[in-house]
C-alpha positions, 0 to 999 in steps of 0.5 A: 426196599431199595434192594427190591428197587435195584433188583426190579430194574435190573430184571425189567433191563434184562427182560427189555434186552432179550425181547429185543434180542428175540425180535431182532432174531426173528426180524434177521430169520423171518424170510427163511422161517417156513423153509427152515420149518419145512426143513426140519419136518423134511429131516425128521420125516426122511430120517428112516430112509437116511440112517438105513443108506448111512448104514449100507454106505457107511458116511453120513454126508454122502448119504445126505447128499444122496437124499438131497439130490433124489429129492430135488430130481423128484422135485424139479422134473415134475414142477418145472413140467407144470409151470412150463405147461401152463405157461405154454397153454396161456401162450398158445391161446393167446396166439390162436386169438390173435391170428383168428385160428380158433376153432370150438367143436359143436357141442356134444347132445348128451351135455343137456342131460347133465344136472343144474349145469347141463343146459346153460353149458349147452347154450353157450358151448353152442354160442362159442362154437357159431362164433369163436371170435365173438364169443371170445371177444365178448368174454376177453375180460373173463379169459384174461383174469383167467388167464393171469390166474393162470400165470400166477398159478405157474409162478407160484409153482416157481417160487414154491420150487425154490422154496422146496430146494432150498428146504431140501439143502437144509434138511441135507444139512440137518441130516448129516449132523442128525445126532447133534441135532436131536441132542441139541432138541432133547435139551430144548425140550427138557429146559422148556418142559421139564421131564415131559421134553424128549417124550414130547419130542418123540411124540412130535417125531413119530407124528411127523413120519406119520403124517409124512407116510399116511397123508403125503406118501399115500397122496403121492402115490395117489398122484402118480397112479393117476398121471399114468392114466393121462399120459397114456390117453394123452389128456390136455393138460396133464401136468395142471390135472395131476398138481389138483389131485395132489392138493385134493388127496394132501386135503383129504379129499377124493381126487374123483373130484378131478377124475370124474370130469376127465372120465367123462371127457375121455368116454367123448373123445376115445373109443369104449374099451380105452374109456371103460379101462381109464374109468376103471383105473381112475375109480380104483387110483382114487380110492386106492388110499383105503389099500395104502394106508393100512397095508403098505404104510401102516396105519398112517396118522391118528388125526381127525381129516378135519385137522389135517383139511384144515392145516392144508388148506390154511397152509396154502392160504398163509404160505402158497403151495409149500403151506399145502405141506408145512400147515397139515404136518403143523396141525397134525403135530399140535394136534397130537401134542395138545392131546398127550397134554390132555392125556397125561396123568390120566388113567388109561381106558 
């Protein structure tokens, strides 16, 4: 009995100690938890492109530091363009308020034709355009939290930015000791799931290129098809408009939504054959995913679109803009982790 007693103690002492340890851990790493996660998912995903540059030239580390470096240029150019966008577009009407020179054009006829909101956008558009500054000054309340949406959109875009980069480092590093890496995580995964480890680390791998190829490579295409078609109509707001239609097609969701309304726009404002040609190319950029994903990136990622709608949108939700990313590849992993849990043993159809 006394035994026994000694033996408890000594176990509840210990087992007290390493929750401490455990805490204080994550305690010391929780600012870098979501960077260094998204890191590993970038390694895991980049991994392909990075062994086949290591192969031609021949040294891990550069290739890592080449990898790194496109990354961040992809990166950077892009993002600081959006922020200094809407920063700019927030600055420039707030100086048109103060110095009078905002001027609305008359409304277009054919708008009271548009359903549920045709008529009341009539109305007021007409209202702005009789008189900007009373208009304006009568709505100053609404444009302003607008305006500070506005702002803080551009501030997340930043915080994200660094975010992104400082990921990017650390998956460089996780590259060039790529091979210790995935020794050190089959080890992992063998003490914590038996024989069951390296299949489930493989399964997690595979996933994650997947998810990488069929949900994010084919909504940066997406994106990039679509902001040359406004670049070259010159559409307001460009760098804002394509940071949307990279969230709808991360979300599953059809960037027609953004589109849609731009097409409209541009058959008011260009002559025939430029709006007919930028309808055309954004219809088909739009639903261009149903021709990437099966021909140019494989079959992409067996995962419901709810899954990966919702890891998007709670990833953007719980960790801003970075989340978009990190919380579709996370559920789309546990998805397909919870699903050769359920499948294992069992016959095969």
């Amino acid at each position: 009995m006394a035994s026994f007693q000694k033996n408890a103690v000594e176990a509840a002492v210990r087992i007290a100690l390493l929750f401490v340890l455990v805490a204080w851990c994550y305690d010391i790493l929780k600012p870098f938890i979501t960077p260094i996660v998204w890191a590993a998912f970038l390694s895991v995903a980049l991994y392909p492109p990075y062994r086949r540059l290591r192969n031609s030239l021949g040294n891990a580390s550069l290739a890592a530091v080449v990898i790194v470096l496109l990354g961040l240029m992809l990166l950077l150019i892009p993002g600081v363009q959006l922020a200094s966008a809407v920063v700019g577009s927030v600055s420039h009407f707030a100086e048109n308020l103060q110095e009078a020179d905002f001027v609305l054009p008359a409304p277009y006829p054919a708008i009271r034709h548009w359903p549920f909101i045709g008529e009341w956008l009539f109305q007021q558009w007409a209202l702005a355009a009789q008189d900007s500054q009373e208009f304006l000054l009568q709505h100053s309340e609404r444009l302003a939290d607008w305006a500070a949406v506005l702002l803080n959109l551009a501030g997340g875009v930043v915080a994200s930015l660094f975010l992104f980069c400082f990921s990017f480092i650390v998956a460089g590093v996780l590259l060039a000791n790529s091979e210790r890496c995935k020794q050190l995580s089959q080890r992992f995964a063998e003490r914590l799931l038996g024989h069951r480890g390296p299949a489930m680390i493989q399964l997690s791998s595979d996933t994650i290129q997947s998810v990488a190829k069929g949900v994010l490579g084919v909504a940066l295409i997406q994106t990039v098809l679509i902001s040359i078609a406004f670049i070259a109509v010159g559409i307001p707001a460009t760098a804002l408009l394509s940071a949307l239609v990279l969230v709808l097609a991360i979300a599953q969701l059809p960037p027609l939504l953004v589109v849609g309304p731009v097409i409209i726009y541009v058959f008011y404002t260009e002559p025939m054959w430029v709006a007919i040609t930028f309808a055309v190319w954004g219809v088909v950029a739009s639903f261009s995913e149903h021709v990437l994903k099966p021909w140019l990136l494989g079959r992409g990622v067996d995962v419901p679109m709810l899954v990966i709608l919702l890891g998007a949108i709670g990833g953007l939700l719980m960790s801003g803009f970075v989340g978009l990313f990190i919380g579709a590849v996370v559920l789309a992993v546990s998805y397909q982790l919870v699903i050769a849990w359920l499948d294992d043993g069992l016959p095969k159809p």
